[in-house]
N, C-alpha and C positions, 0 to 999 in steps of 0.2 A: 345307828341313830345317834347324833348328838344331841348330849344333854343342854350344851349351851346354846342350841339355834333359838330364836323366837318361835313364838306360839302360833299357829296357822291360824285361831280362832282369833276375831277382835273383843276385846274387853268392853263392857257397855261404858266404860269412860274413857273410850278415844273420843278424840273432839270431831270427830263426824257421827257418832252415835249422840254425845252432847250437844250435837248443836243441833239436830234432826229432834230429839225431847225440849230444848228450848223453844226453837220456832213453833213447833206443837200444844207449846205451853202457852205461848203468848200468843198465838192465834186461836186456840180454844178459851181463853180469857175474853177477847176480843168478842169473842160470839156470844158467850154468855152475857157478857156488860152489854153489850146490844141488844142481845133479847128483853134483859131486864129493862133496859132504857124503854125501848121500844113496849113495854108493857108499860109499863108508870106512866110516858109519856098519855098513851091510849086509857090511861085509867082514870089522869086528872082531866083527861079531855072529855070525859064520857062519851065515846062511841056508839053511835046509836045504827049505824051501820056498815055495810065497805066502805061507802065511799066514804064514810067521816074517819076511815082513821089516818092517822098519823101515820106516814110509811118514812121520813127524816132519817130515824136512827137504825134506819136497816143498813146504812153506809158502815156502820161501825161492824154490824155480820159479816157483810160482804169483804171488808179490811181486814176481820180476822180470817175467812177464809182464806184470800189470797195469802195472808203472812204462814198460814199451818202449813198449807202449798208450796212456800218459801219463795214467792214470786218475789224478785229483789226490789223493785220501786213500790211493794205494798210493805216489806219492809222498811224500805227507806221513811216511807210516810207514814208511820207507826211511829219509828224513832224522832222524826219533827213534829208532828202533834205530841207527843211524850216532853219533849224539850219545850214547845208553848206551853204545854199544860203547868211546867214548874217556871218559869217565867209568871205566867196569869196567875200561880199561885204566891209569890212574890211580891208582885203587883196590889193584889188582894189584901194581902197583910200590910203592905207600906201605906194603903187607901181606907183599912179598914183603923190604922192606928194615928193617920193623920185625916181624915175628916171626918171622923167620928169627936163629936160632942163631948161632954158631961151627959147629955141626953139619951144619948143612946139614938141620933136622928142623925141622918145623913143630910149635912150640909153643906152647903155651895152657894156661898156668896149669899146671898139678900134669902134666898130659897130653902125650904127645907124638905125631905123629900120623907112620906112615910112610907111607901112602898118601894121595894120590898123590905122586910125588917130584916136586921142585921144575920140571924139565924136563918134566915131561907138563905141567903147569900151563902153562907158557908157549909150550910147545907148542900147546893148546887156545886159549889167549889170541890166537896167532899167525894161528890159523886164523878165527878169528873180526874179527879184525883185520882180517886179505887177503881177508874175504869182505864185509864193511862199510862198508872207511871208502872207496874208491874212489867208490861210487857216491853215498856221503852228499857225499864231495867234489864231486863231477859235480852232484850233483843242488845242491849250497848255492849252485856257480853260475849255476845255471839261476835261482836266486832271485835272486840278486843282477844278472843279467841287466835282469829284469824289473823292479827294481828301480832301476833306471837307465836305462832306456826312460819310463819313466813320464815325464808332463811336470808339471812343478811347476805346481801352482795353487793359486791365493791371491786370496781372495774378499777382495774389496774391495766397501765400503760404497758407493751413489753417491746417498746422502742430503747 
């Protein structure tokens, strides 16, 4: 028996156990922020039966599924709604500190607008935020993971 062989068993932080609990993580996030959505939305709406509810945010369930899955294009489209989501949230803040008033009214030229008020906005922004960027986070290191396992190669001529 040698002492110096490696270990037959894998250690839960090789980066195929880490990136199997990441995609798990962000695709079980995914599901819960859709359930929630998908109740609030059905809650402000008052549902009065099937057919009145809101079935929208069940795309966000269905997205986390396929990422816990690790289907790679429901990945892919997890990490770019994650990357709009901090863009829109940018956006947000550059619209909320240049066309906002002394008033506290959102204005546009000759018009003022009172709905929605500046707090439901960031509100909405918030929720979308806590339901996005976590798993875009998880998931960009799942990239970057892989991205550093790779082994350099460099073709060399042997003329």
């Amino acid at each position: 028996m040698n002492p110096y062989e490696p270990p037959e068993t894998k250690s839960a932080d090789t980066p195929e156990a880490l990136n199997a609990r990441y995609h798990s993580f962000a695709g079980w996030w995914l599901v819960a922020a859709g359930v929630i959505h998908w109740g609030v939305a059905n809650a402000i709406q008052g549902f009065t039966s099937f057919s009145s509810i809101i079935w929208s945010p069940a795309w966000i369930v269905l997205l986390g599924v396929l990422v816990a899955l690790k289907v790679r294009i429901a990945c892919v489209v997890a990490r770019l709604i994650g990357s709009c989501t901090i863009f829109a949230l940018v956006m947000a803040l550059v619209l909320y500190l240049t066309v906002f008033d002394s008033s506290s009214e959102l204005t546009a030229g000759d018009t003022t607008v009172d709905e929605p008020e500046p707090w439901q906005v960031a509100l909405v922004m918030l929720g979308i935020a806590l339901t996005f960027l976590p798993p875009w986070w998880v998931l960009q290191n799942v990239v970057s993971f892989s991205y550093r396992l790779r082994p350099l190669q460099i073709d060399v001529d042997e003329d």
